[in-house]
C-alpha positions in Angstrom: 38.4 -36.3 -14.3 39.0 -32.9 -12.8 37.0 -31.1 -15.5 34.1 -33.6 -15.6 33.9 -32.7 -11.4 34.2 -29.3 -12.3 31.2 -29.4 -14.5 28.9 -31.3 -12.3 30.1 -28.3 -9.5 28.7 -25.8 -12.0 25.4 -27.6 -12.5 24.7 -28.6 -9.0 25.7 -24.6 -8.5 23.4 -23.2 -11.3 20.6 -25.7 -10.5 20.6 -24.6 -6.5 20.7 -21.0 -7.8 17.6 -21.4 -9.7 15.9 -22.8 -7.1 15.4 -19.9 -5.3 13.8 -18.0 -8.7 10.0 -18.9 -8.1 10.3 -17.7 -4.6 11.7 -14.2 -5.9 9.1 -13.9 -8.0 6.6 -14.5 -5.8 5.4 -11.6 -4.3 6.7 -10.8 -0.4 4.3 -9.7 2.0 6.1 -6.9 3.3 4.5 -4.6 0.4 1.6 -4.3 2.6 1.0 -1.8 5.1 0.0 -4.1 8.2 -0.1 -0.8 10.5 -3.4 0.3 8.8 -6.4 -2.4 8.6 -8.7 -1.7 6.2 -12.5 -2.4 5.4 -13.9 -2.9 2.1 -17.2 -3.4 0.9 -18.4 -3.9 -2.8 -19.4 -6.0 -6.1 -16.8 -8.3 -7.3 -16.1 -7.5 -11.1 -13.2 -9.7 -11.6 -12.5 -13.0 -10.4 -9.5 -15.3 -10.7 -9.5 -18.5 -8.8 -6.0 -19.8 -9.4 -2.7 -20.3 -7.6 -0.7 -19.3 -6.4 -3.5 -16.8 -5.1 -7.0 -16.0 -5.9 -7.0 -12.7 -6.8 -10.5 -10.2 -7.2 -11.3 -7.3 -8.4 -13.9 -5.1 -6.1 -16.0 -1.9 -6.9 -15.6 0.1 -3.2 -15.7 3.3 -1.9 -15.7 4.7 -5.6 -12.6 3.0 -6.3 -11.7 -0.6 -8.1 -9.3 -2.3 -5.8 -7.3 -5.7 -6.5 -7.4 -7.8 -3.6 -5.0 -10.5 -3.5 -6.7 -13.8 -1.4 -5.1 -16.8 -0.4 -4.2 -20.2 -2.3 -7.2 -22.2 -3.8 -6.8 -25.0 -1.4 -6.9 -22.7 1.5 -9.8 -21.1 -0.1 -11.4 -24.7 -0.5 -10.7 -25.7 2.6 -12.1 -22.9 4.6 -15.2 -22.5 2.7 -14.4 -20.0 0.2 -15.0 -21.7 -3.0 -15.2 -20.2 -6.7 -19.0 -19.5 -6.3 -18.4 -17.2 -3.3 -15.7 -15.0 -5.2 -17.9 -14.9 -8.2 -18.3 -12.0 -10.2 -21.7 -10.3 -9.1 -20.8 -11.2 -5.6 -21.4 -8.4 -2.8 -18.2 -9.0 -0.3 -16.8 -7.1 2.3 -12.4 -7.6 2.6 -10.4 -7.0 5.5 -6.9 -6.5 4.7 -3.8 -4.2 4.3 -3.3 -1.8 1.2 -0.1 -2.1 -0.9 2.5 0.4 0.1 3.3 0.1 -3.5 0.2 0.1 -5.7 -2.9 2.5 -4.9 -5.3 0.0 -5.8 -4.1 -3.3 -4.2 -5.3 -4.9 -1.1 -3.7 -8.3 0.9 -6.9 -9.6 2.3 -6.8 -11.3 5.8 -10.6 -12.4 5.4 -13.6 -12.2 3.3 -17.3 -12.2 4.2 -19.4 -13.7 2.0 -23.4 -14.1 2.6 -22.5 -13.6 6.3 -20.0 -15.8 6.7 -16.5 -14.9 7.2 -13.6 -16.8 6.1 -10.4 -16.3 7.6 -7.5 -16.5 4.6 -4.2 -16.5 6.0 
């Protein structure tokens, strides 16, 4: 009996361990440099409406810049739906650049055709 409790132990162990693996691998947002805003304005050329973020990719300032948006349901919810974050799409991001990657961007909202959609 011993050993057989002793190797439940070990799974219950390993299976709590692994728990915790899909929030390491998500992203934290403490890459992001929340000291400096920043505006963006451009053509989406990229467009990836999926979880666990959307995720675009914008033509601005002379640069291409990934910005990271928020879950699909939050997108849904709020009014940001796939057609707004389509490719061809004029948008202007508010966010905080990646401490990490020159050409990343958390955004905090998005305007689209005038309206402005808050994502966090």
């Amino acid at each position: 009996m011993p050993n057989r409790f002793r190797s439940l132990m070990l799974v219950a162990s390993a299976t709590l361990a692994l728990a915790g693996v899909p929030a390491l691998a998500h992203h934290g947002w403490s890459t992001y440099d929340e000291t400096k805003p920043l505006t963006l304005t451009g053509k989406i050329v990229e467009s990836h409406y999926e979880n666990p973020h959307a995720h675009i990719r914008i033509d601005a300032s002379g640069k291409r810049w990934l910005a990271i948006l928020a879950p699909v349901s939050r997108m849904e919810a709020r009014g940001a739906t796939a057609d707004k974050v389509a490719v061809g799409r004029e948008v202007t991001l508010v966010g905080y650049a990646s401490k990490e990657k020159a050409d990343e961007l958390r955004a905090e909202r998005i305007t689209v055709d005038g309206k402005t959609v808050e994502l966090r």
